[in-house]
NUZABA-553121 format. One record per residue (C-alpha): residue number from 0; residue in one letter; x, y, z. Coordinates in pm, whole numbers. Example, Ala and Ser with C-alpha at 12.3 -4.5 7.8 and 13.67 -1.06 7.14 Angstrom:
% residues 2
     k   r       px       py       pz
     0   A     1230     -450      780
     1   S     1367     -106      714
//
This chain:
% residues 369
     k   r       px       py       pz
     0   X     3276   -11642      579
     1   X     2916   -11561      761
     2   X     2654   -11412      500
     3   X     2654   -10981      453
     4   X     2400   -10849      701
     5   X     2099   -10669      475
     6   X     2120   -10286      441
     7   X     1873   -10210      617
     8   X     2075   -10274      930
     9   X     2299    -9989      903
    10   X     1998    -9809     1050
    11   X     1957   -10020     1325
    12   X     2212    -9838     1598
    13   X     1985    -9495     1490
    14   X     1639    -9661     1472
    15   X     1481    -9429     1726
    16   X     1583    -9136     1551
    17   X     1482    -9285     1252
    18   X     1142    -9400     1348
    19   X     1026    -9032     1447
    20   X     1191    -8843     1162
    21   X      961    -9062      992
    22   X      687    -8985     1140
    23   X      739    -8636     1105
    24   X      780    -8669      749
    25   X      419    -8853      695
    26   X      227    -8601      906
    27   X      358    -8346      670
    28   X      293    -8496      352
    29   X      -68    -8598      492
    30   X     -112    -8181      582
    31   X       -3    -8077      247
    32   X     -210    -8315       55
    33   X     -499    -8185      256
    34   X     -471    -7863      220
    35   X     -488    -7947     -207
    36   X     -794    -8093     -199
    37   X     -972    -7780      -80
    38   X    -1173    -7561     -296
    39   X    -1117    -7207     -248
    40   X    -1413    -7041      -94
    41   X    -1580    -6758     -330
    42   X    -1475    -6430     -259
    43   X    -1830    -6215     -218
    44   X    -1803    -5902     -495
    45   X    -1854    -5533     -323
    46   X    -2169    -5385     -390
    47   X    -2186    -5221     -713
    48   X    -2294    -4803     -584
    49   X    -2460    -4599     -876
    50   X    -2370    -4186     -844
    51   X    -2505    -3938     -990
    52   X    -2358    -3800    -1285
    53   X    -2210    -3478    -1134
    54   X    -2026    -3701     -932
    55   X    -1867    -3951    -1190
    56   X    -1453    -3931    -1198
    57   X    -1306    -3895    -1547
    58   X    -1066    -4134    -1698
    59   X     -733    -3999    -1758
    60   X     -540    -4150    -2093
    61   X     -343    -4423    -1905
    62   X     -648    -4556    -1798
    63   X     -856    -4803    -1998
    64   X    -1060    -5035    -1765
    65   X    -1374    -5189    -1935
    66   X    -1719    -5054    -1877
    67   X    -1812    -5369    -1651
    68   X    -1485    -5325    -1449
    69   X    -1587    -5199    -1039
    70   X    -1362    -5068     -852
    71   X    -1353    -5229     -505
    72   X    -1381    -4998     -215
    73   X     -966    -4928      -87
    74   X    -1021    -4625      157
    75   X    -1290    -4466      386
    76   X    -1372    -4246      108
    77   X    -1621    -4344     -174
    78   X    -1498    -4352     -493
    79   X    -1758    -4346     -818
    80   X    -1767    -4587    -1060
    81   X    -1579    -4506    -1401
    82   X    -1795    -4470    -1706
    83   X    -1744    -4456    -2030
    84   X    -1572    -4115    -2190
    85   X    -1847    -4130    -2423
    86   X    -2136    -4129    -2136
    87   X    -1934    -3943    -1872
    88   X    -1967    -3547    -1869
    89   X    -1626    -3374    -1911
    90   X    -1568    -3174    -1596
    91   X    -1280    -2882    -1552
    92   X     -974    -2902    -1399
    93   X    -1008    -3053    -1056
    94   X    -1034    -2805     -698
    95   X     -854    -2924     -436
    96   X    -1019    -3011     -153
    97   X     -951    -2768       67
    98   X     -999    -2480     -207
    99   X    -1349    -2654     -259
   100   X    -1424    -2645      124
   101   X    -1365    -2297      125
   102   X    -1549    -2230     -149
   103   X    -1888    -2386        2
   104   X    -1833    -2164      258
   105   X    -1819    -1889      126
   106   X    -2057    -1951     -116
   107   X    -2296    -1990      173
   108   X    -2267    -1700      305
   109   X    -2425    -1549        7
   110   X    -2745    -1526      179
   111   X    -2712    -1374      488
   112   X    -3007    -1380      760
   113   X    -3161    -1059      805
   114   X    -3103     -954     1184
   115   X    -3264     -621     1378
   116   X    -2994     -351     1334
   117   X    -3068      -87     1620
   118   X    -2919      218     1424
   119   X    -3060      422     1107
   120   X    -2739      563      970
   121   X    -2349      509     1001
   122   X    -2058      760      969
   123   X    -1768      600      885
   124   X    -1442      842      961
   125   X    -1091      807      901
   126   X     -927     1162      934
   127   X     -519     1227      858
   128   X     -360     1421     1130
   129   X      -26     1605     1176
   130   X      286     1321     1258
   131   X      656     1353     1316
   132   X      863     1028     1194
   133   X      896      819     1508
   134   X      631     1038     1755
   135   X      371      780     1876
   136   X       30      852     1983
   137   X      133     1103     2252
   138   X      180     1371     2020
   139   X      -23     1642     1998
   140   X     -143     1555     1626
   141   X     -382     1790     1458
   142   X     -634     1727     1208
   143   X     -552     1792      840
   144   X     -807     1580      650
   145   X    -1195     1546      751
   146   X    -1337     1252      542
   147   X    -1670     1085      631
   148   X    -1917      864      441
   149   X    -2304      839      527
   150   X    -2461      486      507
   151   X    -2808      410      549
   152   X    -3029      118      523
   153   X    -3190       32      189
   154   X    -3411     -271      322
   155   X    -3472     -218      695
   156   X    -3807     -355      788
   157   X    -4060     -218     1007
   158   X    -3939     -403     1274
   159   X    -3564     -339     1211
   160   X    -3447     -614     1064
   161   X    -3155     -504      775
   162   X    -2871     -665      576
   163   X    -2779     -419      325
   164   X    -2599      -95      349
   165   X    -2490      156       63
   166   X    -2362      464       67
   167   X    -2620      781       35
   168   X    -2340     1063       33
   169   X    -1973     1210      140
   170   X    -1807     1484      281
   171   X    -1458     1610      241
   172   X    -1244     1888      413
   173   X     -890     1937      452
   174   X     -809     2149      766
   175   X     -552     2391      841
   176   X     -340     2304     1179
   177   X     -318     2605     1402
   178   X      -23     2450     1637
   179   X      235     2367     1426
   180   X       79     2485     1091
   181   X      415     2371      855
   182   X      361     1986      762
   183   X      648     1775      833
   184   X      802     1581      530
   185   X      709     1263      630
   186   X      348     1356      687
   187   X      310     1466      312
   188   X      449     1139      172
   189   X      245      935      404
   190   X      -78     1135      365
   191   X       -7     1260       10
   192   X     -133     1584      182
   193   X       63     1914       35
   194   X      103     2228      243
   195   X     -114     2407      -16
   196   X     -391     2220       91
   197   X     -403     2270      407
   198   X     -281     2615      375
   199   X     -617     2720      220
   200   X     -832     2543      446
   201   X    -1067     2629      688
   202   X     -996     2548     1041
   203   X    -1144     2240     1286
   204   X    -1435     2477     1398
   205   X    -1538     2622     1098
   206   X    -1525     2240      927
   207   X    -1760     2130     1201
   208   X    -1984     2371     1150
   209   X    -1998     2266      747
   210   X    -2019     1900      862
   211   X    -2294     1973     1090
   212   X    -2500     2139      838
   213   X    -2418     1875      592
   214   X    -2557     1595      876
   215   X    -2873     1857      899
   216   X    -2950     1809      562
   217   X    -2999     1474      588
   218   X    -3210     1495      847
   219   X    -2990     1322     1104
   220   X    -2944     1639     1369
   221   X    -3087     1943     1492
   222   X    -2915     2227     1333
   223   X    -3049     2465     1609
   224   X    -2891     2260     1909
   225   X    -2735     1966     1729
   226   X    -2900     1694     1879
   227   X    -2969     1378     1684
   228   X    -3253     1328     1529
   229   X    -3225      957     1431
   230   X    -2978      673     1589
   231   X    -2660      770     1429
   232   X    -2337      512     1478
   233   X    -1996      664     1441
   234   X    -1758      382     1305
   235   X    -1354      366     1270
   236   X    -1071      133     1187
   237   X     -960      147     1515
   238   X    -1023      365     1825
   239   X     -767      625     1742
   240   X     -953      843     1545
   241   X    -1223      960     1767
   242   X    -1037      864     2087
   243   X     -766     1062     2033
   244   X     -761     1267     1732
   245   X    -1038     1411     1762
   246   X    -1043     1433     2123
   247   X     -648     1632     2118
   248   X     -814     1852     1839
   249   X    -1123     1988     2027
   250   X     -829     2053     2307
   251   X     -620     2250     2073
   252   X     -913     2453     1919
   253   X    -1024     2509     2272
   254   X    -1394     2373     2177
   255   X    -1596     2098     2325
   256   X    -1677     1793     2153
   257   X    -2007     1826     1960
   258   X    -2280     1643     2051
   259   X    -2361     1400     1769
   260   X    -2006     1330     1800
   261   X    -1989     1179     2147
   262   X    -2073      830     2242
   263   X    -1860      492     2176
   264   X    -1770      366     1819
   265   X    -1821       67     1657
   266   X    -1479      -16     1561
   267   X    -1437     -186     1239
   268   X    -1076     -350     1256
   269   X    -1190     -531     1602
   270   X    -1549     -632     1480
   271   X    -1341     -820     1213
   272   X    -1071     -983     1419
   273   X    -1367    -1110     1620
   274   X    -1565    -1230     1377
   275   X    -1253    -1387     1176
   276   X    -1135    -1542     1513
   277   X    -1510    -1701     1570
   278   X    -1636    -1824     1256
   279   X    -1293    -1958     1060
   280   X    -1452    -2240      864
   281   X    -1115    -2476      916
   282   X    -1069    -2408     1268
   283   X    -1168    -2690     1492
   284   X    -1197    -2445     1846
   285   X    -1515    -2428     1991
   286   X    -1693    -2096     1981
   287   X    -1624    -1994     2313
   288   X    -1280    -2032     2308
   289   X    -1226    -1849     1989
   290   X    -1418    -1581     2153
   291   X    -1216    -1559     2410
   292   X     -925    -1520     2224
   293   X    -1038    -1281     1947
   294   X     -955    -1030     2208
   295   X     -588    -1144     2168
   296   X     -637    -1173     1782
   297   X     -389     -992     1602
   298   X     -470     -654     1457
   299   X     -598     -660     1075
   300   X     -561     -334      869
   301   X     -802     -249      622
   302   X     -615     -406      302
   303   X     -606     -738      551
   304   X     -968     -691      636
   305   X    -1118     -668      270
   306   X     -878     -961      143
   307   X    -1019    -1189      458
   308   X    -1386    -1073      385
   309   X    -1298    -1205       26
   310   X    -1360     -824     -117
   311   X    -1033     -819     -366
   312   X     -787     -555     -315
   313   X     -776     -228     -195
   314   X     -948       30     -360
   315   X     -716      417     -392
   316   X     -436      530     -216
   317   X     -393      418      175
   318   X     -326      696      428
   319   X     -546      902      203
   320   X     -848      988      425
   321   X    -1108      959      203
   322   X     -960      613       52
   323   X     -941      485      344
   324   X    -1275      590      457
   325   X    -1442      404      121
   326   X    -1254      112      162
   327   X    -1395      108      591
   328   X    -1725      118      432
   329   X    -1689     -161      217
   330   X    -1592     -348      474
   331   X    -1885     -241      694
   332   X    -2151     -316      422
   333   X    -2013     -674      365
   334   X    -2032     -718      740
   335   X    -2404     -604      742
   336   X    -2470     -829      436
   337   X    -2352    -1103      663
   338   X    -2601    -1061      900
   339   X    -2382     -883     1203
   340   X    -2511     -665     1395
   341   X    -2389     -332     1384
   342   X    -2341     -140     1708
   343   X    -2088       28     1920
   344   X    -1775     -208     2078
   345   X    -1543       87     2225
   346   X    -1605      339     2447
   347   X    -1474      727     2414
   348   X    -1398      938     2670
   349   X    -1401     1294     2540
   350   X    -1249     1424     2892
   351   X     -893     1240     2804
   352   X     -606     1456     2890
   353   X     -213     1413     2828
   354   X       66     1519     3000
   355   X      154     1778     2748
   356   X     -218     1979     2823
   357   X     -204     2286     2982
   358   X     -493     2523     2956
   359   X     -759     2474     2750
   360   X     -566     2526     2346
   361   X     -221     2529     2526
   362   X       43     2303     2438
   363   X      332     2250     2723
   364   X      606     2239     2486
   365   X      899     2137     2725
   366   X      727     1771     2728
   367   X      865     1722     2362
   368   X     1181     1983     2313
//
């Protein structure tokens, strides 16, 4: 019986595949072994950034990291070191961000630059007219409520440069329609206007002649010809009041438009829009663009105009003339305060007819019955 071969040659039929697994195996304990004896390199600390106090973040009651704790830089944004409660000043109730940006904003606006303001005095009108529920502006409304208030300048310099309006004085007339001289229903609930009002009122000609002695007193016309005697600026929310109330009443009371009252009108509602559309502090248009589409800008009424201008709510009863006509002026003296100039935007044409004008004071019926 020959002698048992040794056990290592039950390997020899696979002693290729044995000589590079081991080889394998070395070069991988050799790696690993390497990679122990390194000493991790030091890890360089952030820079340690000192705020100021009004900037330091508080420490809510979950939180308890010690004084020498820093807080390594994780976002774009810095972020204050936390303090001790005991050295930290205890601020309110956080703003949002975007509350806080519009805050700034507005807050900057505080001081608006003085610019030149080419007119002396504004008359800011809103007047309440005859309506039928449904009619639209081809009616042949009359005027049933004259409201106007008179603002002048209380710091224009010599060389015309103003930011603050007030109001000096009013004047208030209901008028008696001659046309259709019964108020409809819905007029009086929108207007608040009763028939006894208007029933005892003078008509449109003999309230122009009171309003024109009331602008006389002030020095602002010529009572003799009624020519103005200072720049005078007629302002509206809207076009529609002196476009084409007034222009259908001096039709139906078969006289001509005054003097002092023709020219264009600085209308208030577009002024805003424009100046909404062009100097939004979170839109990211440039200022030509927005300009170009403030025409387009949706219409703002006056309750929208005072809450945008940041002037709280409104102030009365809307669709009451001389509410309304307060609450335009409001609106018009924040706009000065802001440093906008303050001139005519639409033009009038006190020549516009509609198709239900016959002679002058007659009404062509058969257009609406």
């Amino acid at each position: 019986m020959s002698d048992p071969l040794p056990p290592f040659s039950l390997f020899l039929p696979w002693s290729p595949l044995f000589a590079v697994s081991a080889v394998f195996l070395a070069v991988a304990l050799i790696w690993r072994w390497s990679c122990a004896q390194k000493v991790p390199a030091e890890v360089p600390k952030p820079i340690s950034l000192k705020p100021s106090q009004s900037f330091q973040a508080q420490k809510t009651h979950h939180q308890s990291p010690s004084p020498e704790a820093e807080m390594p830089t994780v976002s774009r944004y810095y972020q204050p070191q936390i303090q001790p409660t005991s050295d930290r000043p205890q601020l309110p109730t956080a703003v949002p961000h975007k509350v806080s940006r519009e805050l700034s904003f507005w807050t900057a606006q505080i001081e608006a630059a003085r610019v030149k303001q080419p007119y002396d005095a504004f008359l800011v009108l809103d007047v309440e007219a005859t309506c039928l529920q449904g009619a639209g502006f081809d009616w042949p409304n009359e005027i049933i409520e004259w409201p106007v208030c008179l603002l002048r300048w209380k710091d224009k310099s010599s060389k015309g440069m103003a930011s603050q309006l007030e109001i000096v004085d009013e004047f208030r007339s209901f008028v008696k329609p001659t046309w259709r001289p019964q108020l409809s229903e819905f007029c009086t609930e929108l207007t608040g206007i009763t028939q006894a009002q208007v029933n005892f009122a003078p008509t449109f000609p003999k309230v122009l002649k009171m309003f024109t002695k009331f602008l006389a007193q002030h020095g602002l016309v010529d009572p003799k010809n009624g020519r103005t005697l200072q720049r005078i600026c007629w302002c509206s929310d809207g076009p529609f009041d002196i476009r084409d109330f007034v222009v259908k009443q001096c039709f139906i009371s078969k006289i001509p438009m005054p003097i002092w009252l023709k020219g264009d009108v600085l209308d208030v509602r577009r002024l805003v829009s424009v100046w909404v559309a062009t100097h939004d502090p979170f839109d990211g248009l440039q200022a030509r663009t927005r300009l170009a589409a403030a025409h387009h800008f949706r219409s703002l009424n006056i309750p929208q105009q005072l809450r945008v201008l940041g002037l709280g709510q409104f102030q009365g009863r809307q669709h009451c003339g001389m509410d309304d006509t307060r609450n335009i002026a409001r609106v018009l003296i924040e706009l000065a305060r802001r440093g906008i100039r303050l001139e005519p935007n639409t033009p009038i044409n006190p020549n516009r007819r509609w198709s239900w004008m016959g002679r002058p004071g007659e009404v062509l019926e058969y257009h609406f019955f």
